[in-house]
C-alpha positions as a Markdown table, in Angstrom:
| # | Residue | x | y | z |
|---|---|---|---|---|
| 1 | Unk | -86.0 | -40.5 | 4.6 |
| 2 | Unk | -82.9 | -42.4 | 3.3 |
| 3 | Unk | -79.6 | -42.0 | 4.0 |
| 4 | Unk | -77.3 | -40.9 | 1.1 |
| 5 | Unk | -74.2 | -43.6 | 0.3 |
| 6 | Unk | -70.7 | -42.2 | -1.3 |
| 7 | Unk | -71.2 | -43.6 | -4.9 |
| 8 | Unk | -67.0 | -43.6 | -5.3 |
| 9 | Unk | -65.7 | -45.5 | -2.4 |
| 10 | Unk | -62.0 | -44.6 | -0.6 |
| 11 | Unk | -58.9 | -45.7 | -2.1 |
| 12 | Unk | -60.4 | -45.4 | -5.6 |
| 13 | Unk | -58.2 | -44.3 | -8.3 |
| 14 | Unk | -60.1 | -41.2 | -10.5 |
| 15 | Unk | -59.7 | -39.6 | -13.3 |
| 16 | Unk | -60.7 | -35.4 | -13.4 |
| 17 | Unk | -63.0 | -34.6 | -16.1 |
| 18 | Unk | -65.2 | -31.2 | -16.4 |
| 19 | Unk | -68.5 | -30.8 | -15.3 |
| 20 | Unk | -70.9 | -28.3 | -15.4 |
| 21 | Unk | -68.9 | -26.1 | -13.0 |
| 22 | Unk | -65.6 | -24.9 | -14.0 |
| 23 | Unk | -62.5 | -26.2 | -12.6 |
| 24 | Unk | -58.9 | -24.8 | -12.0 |
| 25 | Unk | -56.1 | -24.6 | -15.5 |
| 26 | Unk | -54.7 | -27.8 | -15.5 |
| 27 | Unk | -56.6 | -30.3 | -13.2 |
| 28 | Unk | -58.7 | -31.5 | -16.4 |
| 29 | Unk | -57.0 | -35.2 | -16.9 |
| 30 | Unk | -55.5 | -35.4 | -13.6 |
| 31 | Unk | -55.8 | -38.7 | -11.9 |
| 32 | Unk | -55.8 | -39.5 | -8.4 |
| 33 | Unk | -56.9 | -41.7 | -5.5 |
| 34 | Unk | -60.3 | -40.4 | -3.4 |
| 35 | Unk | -59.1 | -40.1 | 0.3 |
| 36 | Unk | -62.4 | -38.5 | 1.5 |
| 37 | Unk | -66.1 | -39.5 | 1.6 |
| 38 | Unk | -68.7 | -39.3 | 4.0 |
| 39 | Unk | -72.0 | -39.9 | 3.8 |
| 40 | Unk | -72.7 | -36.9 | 5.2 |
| 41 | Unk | -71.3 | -35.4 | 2.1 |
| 42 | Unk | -72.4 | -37.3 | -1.0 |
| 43 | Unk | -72.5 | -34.4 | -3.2 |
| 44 | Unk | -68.3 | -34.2 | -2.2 |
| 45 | Unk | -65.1 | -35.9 | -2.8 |
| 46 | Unk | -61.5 | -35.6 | -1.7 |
| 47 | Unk | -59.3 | -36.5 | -4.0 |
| 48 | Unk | -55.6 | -36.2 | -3.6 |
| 49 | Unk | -53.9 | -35.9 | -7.1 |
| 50 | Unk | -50.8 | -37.7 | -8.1 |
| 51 | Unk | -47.8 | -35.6 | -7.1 |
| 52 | Unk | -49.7 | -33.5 | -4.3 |
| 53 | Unk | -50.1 | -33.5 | -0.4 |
| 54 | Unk | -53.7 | -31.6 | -0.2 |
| 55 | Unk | -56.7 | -32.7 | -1.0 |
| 56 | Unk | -59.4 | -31.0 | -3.5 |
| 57 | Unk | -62.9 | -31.4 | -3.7 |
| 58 | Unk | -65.1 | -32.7 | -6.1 |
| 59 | Unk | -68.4 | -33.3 | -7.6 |
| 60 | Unk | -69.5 | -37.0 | -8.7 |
| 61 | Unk | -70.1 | -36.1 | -11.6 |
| 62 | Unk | -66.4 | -34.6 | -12.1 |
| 63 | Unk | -64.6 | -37.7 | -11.4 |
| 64 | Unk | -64.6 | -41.0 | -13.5 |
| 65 | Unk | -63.3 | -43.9 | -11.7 |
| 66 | Unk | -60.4 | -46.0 | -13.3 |
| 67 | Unk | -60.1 | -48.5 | -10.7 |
| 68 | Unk | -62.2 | -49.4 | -7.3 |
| 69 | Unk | -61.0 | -51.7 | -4.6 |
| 70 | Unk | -63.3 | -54.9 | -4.5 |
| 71 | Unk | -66.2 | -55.1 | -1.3 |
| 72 | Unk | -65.4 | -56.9 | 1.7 |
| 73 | Unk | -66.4 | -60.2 | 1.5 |
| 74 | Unk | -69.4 | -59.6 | 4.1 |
| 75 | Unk | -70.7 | -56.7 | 1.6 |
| 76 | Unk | -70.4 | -58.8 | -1.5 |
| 77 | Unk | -71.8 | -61.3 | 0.7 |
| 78 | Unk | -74.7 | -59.4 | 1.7 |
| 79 | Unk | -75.7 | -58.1 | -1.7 |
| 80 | Unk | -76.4 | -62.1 | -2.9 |
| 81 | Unk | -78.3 | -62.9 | -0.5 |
| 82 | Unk | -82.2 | -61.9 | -0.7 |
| 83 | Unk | -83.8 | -58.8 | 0.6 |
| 84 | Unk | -86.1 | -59.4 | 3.2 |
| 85 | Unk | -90.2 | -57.7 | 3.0 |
């Protein structure tokens, strides 16, 4: 059993886009910055859109990112370094 990472990482900046499940009038092309994920929830993002308070949820699949903050240097660290057996 594995344990399931957020694939979009806080603070990101995202861009709406549809997916396979509808989504409200006029969030299509919305951007925004992701201010909720767990990894209890992978399937799930916050985002809070530009102009608004509230968050909305959604899928992965629904959000294309525009701009990531950078690792902490230990994590970038980390991934260079070989895996051990």
């Amino acid at each position: 059993m594995g344990v399931s990472i957020p694939l979009v990482p806080l603070g990101a900046r995202v861009r709406v886009q549809r997916g396979i499940w509808p989504l409200e009038p006029g969030v299509d092309g919305r951007t925004g910055s992701v201010t909720d994920a767990s990894e209890y929830r992978p399937h799930r993002y916050g985002v809070t859109l530009d102009g608004e308070q509230t968050a909305r949820y959604f899928r992965p699949e629904e959000l294309i990112v525009i701009d990531a903050p950078e690792p902490p240097a230990d994590v970038a660290a980390a991934k260079r370094r070989r895996a051990l057996p």
